[in-house]
C-alpha positions in Angstrom: -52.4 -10.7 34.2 -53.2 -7.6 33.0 -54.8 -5.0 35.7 -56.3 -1.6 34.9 -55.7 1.5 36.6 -56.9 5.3 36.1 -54.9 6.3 33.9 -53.0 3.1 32.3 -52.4 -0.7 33.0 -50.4 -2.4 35.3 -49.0 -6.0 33.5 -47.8 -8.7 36.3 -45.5 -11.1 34.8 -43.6 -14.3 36.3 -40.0 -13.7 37.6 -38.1 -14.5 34.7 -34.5 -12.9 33.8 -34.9 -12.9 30.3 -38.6 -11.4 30.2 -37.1 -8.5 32.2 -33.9 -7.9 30.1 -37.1 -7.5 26.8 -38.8 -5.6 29.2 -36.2 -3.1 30.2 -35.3 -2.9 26.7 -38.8 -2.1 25.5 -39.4 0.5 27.8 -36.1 2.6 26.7 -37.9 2.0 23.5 -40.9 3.3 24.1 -39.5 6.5 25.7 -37.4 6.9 22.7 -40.8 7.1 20.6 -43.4 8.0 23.0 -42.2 10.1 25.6 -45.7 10.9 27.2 -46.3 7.2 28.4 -45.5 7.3 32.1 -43.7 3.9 33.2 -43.1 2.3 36.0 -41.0 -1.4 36.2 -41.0 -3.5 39.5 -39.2 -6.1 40.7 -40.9 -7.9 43.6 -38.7 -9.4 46.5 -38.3 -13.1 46.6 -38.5 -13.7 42.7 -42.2 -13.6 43.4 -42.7 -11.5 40.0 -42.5 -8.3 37.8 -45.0 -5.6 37.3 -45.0 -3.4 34.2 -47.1 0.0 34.7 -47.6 2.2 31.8 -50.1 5.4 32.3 -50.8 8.9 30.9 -53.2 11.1 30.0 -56.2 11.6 27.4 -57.0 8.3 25.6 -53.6 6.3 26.5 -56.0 3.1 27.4 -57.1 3.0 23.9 -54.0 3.9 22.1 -52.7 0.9 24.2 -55.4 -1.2 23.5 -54.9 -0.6 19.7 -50.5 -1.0 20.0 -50.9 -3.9 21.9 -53.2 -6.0 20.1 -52.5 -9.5 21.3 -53.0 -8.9 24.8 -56.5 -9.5 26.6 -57.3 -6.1 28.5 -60.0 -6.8 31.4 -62.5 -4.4 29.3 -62.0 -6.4 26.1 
């Protein structure tokens, strides 16, 4: 599920060890080549799921929108 906020999107995933260990590993990416995204990684108690946020300023939706091509935004 992918949820939008002001300045970003917040992406809720299942609880799933592997899917946060590619998580995790993306995000060090991404700060590596994109150090104005702002991100945020959750792990909610009880193994009841995982919640990527990623915001920023100017047009980060779009340039999100465009990286991310095979996800379904709520405003596509």
């Amino acid at each position: 599920q992918v949820e939008e906020m002001a300045h970003g999107y917040a992406f809720h995933f299942e609880d799933d060890q592997l899917l946060l260990r590619s998580l995790l590993a993306y995000v060090v990416a991404e700060r590596s080549c994109c150090p104005f995204f702002e991100q945020q990684v959750t792990i909610k108690p009880n193994g009841t799921g995982i919640i990527w946020q990623i915001s920023g300023q100017g047009e980060i939706k779009g340039f999100l929108r465009q990286t991310l091509e095979q996800v379904e935004f709520p405003d596509r």
